[in-house]
Residue, then its C-alpha position, 0 to 999 in steps of 0.5 A: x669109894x676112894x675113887x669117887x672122892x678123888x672124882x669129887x675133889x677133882x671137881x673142887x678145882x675145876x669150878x673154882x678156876x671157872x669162877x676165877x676165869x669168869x670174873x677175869x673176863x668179866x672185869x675185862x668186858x667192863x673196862x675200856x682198856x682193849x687198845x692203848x694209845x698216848x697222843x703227844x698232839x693231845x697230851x691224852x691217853x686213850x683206852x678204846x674197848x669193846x663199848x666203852x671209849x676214855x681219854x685221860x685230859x692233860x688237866x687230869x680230867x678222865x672222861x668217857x664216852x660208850x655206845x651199845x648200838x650204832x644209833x648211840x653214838x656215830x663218829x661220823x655222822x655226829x658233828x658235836x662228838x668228833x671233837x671228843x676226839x675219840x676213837x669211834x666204835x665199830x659193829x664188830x665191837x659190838x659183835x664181840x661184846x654180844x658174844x662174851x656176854x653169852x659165854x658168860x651167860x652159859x658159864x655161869x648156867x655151868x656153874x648152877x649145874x655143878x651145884x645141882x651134881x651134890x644130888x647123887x641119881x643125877x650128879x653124873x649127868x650133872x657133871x656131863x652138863x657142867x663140862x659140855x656148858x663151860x666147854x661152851x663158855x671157853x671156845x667163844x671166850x678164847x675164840x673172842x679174843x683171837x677174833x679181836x686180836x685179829x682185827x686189831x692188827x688190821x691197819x684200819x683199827x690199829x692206828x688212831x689218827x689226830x692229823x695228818x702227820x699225827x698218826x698214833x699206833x695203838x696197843x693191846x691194854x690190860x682188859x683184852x689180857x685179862x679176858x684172854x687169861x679167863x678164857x685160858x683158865x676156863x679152857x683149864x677147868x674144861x680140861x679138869x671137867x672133862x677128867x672128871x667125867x671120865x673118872x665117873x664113868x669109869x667107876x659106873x663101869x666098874x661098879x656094874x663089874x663088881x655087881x656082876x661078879x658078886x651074882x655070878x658067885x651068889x649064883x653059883x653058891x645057890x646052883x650047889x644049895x639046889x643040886x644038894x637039896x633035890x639030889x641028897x635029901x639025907x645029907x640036906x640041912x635046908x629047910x626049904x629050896x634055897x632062894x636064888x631069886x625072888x618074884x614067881x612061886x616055885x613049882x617043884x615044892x607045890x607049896x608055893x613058899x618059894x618065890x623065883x624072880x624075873x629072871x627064873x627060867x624052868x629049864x635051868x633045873x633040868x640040867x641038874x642031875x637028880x640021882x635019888x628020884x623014885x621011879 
């Protein structure tokens, strides 16, 4: 009992690190905040995200310009929208975002599942379903952001360019670190996940040990009832043979009061010694 508390309070930290993990990357998907740079021609600050483009005026105007498909917004086809003067998006952006919105999507299935595991027939399973979909919802949150950090070092995307002399290096912002501390914390709740689904089967093993032993000693309680009651009437206290098993009538009293079970076997009495039969 103590063993499966400790499972289940081994589990409490797990969900709440997925939560907070979750919530993390999503705050991170929401801001535009992935890449930074100050433009001293512009006087501006320009956060680039993964759909979401804004640009802080020198009037202190904040403005913002987003896209979730190439027809949206096309820097180098739009005349009107270069003078934004924003960085354009890329379809691998788009890519990216795709991606953690499944992962988010799965974790929070995840989640669900862990509220299904308080139904103890079907929590071990649960528990399996809970570790394997927040496995899921971490690899490609963590994988997200080694692929946007990989890209982000390309000199393609790395530099925002305003003229020819005016060539701005940027950097990564809050959004991408906060994304990247959920997916870390949603690889800690997989890890807890995964410990705790261990621990589960572990007890499932040693409750099927315990089962046995307790059998194998009723067993061989009752083995001794039969051997006294078939061989020492005299000295018998029973009344009736003792009952090892419960299914199929008994064949040695004629009576039929005696049940066996499934697991009856005729030929087990034979190896009883029975020392005060008449002949």
């Amino acid at each position: 009992m103590s063993q499966s508390k400790f499972s289940c309070t081994l589990l409490v930290p797990s969900v709440i690190l997925s939560i907070i993990g979750l919530i993390l990357c999503f705050i991170g998907v929401i801001t535009p905040s992935w890449q930074v740079v100050y433009a001293r021609e512009l006087q501006q600050t320009i956060q680039s995200g993964l759909w979401i483009n804004c640009q802080t005026r020198p009037s202190g105007m904040y403005t913002c310009t987003y896209t979730f498909s190439e027809s949206d917004y096309n820097f180098y086809t739009s005349a009107e929208l270069v003078n934004f003067r924003t960085p354009p998006f890329y379809s691998w952006q788009r890519k990216l975002l795709y991606t953690i919105l499944v992962g988010q999507f799965i974790g929070v299935v995840g989640l669900f599942s862990f509220c299904t595991s308080f139904y103890q027939p079907v929590a071990r399973k649960c528990g399996v379903i809970y570790a394997v979909l927040i496995g899921i919802s971490a690899v490609m949150n963590l994988t997200t952001s080694v692929i946007f950090t990989i890209f982000a070092h390309m000199v393609e995307y790395r530099f925002f360019h305003v003229s020819v002399s005016g060539i701005y290096e940027k950097h990564k912002g809050y959004s991408f670190y906060l994304h990247l501390v959920g997916g870390i914390l949603l690889f800690i709740s997989l890890i807890i996940a995964i410990i705790h689904v261990v621990i589960q089967f572990k007890n499932k093993q040693i409750e099927r040990v315990d089962d046995y032993d307790r059998d194998y000693m009723h067993y061989g309680k009752n083995v001794f009832h039969e051997y006294q009651y078939y061989n020492n009437p005299q000295g018998n206290t029973l009344q009736q043979p003792p009952q090892r098993y419960h299914g199929y009538a008994d064949s040695f009293t004629g009576s039929g009061s005696w049940h066996g079970s499934q697991d009856f076997r005729m030929h087990e009495y034979d190896h009883i010694p029975r020392y005060n039969q008449r002949y």
